[in-house]
C-alpha positions as CSV (number, residue, x, y, z in Angstrom):
1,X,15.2,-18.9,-123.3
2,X,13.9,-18.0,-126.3
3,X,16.1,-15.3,-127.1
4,X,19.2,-17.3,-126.5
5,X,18.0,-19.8,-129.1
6,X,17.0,-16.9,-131.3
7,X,21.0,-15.1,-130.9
8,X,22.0,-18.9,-131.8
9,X,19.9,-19.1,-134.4
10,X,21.4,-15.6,-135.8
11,X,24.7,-17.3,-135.0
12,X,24.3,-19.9,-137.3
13,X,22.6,-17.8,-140.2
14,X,26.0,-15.2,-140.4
15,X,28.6,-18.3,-139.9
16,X,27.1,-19.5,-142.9
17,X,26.6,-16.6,-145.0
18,X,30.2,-15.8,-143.8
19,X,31.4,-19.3,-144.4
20,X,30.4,-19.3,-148.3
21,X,31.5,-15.4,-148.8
22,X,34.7,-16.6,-147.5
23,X,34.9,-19.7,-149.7
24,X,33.8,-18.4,-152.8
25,X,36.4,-15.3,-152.4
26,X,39.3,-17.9,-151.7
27,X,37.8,-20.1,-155.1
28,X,39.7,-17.2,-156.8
29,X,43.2,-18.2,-155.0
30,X,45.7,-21.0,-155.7
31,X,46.5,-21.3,-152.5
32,X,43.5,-21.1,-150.4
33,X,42.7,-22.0,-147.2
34,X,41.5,-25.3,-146.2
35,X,37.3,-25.4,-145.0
36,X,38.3,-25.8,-141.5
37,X,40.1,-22.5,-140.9
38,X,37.2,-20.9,-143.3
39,X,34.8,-22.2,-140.9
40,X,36.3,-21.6,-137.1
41,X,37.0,-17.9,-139.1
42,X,33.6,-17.5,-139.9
43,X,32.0,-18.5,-136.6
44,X,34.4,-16.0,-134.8
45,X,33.4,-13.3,-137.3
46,X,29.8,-14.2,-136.2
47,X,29.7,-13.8,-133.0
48,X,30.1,-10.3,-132.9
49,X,26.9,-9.7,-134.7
50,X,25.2,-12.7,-132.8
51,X,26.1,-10.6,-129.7
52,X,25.3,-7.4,-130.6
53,X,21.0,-8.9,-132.2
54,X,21.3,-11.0,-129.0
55,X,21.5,-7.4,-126.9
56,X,19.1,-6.2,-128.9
57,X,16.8,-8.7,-128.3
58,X,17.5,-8.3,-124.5
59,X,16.1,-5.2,-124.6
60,X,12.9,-5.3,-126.4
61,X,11.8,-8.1,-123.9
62,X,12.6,-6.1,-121.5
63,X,11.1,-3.4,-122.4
64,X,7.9,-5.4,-123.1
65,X,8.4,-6.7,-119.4
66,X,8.3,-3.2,-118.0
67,X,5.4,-2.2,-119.9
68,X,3.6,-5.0,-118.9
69,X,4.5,-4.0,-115.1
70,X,3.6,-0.7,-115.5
71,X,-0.2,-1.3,-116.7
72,X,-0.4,-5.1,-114.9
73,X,-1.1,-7.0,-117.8
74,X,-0.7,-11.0,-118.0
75,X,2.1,-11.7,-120.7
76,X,3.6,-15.4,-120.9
77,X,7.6,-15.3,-121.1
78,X,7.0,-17.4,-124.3
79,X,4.9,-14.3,-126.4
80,X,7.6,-11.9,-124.8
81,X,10.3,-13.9,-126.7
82,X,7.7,-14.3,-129.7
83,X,7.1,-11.0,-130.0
84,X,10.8,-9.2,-129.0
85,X,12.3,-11.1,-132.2
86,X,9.3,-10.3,-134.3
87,X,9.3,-6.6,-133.2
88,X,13.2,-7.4,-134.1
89,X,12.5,-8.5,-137.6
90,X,10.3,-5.7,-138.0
91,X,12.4,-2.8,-137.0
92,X,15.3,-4.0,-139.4
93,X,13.5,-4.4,-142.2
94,X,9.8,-2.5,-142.4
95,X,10.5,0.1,-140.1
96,X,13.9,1.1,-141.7
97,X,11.7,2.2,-145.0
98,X,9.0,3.8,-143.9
99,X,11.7,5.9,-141.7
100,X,13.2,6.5,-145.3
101,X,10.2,7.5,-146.9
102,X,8.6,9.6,-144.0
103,X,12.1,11.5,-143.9
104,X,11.7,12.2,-147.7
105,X,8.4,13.6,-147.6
106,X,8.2,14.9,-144.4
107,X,12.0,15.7,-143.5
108,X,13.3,15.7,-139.9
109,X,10.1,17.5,-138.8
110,X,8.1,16.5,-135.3
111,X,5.4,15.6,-137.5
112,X,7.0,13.1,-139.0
113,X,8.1,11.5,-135.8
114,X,4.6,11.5,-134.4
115,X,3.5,9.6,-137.6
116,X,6.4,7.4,-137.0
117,X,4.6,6.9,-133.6
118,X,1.7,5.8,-134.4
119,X,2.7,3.6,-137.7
120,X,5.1,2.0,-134.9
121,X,2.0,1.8,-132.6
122,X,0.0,0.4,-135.2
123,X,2.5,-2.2,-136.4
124,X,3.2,-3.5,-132.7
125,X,-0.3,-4.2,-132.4
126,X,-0.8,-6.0,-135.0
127,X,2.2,-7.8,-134.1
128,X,1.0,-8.8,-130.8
129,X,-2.3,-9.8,-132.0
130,X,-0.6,-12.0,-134.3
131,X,1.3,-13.6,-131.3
132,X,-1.8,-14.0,-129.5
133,X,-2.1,-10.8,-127.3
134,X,-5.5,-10.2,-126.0
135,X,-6.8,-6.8,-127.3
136,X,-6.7,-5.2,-123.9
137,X,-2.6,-6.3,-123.4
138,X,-1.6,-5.3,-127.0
139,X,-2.4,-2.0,-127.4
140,X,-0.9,-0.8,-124.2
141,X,2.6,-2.9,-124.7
142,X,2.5,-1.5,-128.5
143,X,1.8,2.1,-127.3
144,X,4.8,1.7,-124.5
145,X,7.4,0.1,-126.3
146,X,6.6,2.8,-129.6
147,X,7.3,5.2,-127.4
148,X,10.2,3.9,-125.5
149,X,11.9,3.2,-128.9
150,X,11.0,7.1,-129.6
151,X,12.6,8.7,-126.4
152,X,15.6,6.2,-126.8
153,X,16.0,7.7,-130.2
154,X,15.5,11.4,-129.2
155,X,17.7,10.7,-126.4
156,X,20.2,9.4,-128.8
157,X,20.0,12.2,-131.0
158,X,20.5,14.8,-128.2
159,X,23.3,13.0,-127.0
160,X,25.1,12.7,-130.5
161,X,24.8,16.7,-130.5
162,X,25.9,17.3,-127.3
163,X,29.2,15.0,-128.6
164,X,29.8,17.0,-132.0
165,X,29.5,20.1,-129.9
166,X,32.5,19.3,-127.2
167,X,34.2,18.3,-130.0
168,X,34.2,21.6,-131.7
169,X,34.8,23.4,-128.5
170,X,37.9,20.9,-127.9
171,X,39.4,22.0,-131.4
172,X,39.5,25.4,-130.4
């Protein structure tokens, strides 16, 4: 439940920021439209990205889920929410620069994903202490979903190759 309020939540953040990035561009015309078709046009533009944080979401609780089946551990549906979106929040903002900075001083090396790791590992936990993990269920649902998020990633990254080079075969 909690990630349904947390996508309508997100829903209602980008309508708005939508709805005055639409009004202040039509301020500009003569003949601009009236705030009623600004707003239904920004809450369709929304739900898109509602849609797309709200999969998101879906799949860091349930990747906390299977963690917490794999090593038995007692996790309330409430913290799961809690902590998906906070994981969320994290991963779009903090994780995105020190990804940035680990790739400039370290480059695309496996060193610099195993740092990744562990700053991942190391940010989860804190995360689920914050939520109110016990010590003994944090570190294992940090540890799993850090490196879930890493093979999801690797996995991307072989697949995008194996796409660029069937397309270069295909030009041929």
């Amino acid at each position: 439940m909690n990630i349904i309020f947390a996508a309508l939540g997100i829903w209602v953040i980008a309508s708005l920021s939508i709805y005055s990035f639409i009004r202040r561009s039509e301020r500009r015309d003569p003949e601009g439209k009236g705030p009623g078709i600004i707003a239904v046009t920004s809450a369709l533009l929304a739900l898109p990205v509602a849609a797309v944080m709200g999969g998101i979401l879906f799949a860091l609780a349930g990747s906390v889920q299977v963690v917490g089946w794999l090593f038995d551990l007692e996790l309330s549906p409430g913290k799961v929410g809690i902590f998906a979106i906070a994981v969320l929040v994290y991963l779009f903002s903090a994780d995105s620069l020190i990804e940035l900075f680990l790739k400039s001083v370290m480059g695309k090396s496996a060193a610099g994903k195993w740092v990744l790791l562990f700053t991942r590992v190391l940010a989860f936990y804190g995360i689920g202490l914050l939520v109110g993990a016990e010590d003994q269920t944090a570190l294992p649902v940090a540890a799993g979903l850090a490196v879930m998020l890493l093979v999801m990633e690797v996995l991307f990254h072989l697949l995008k190759k194996s796409g660029e080079g069937s397309v270069r075969k295909g030009r041929r």
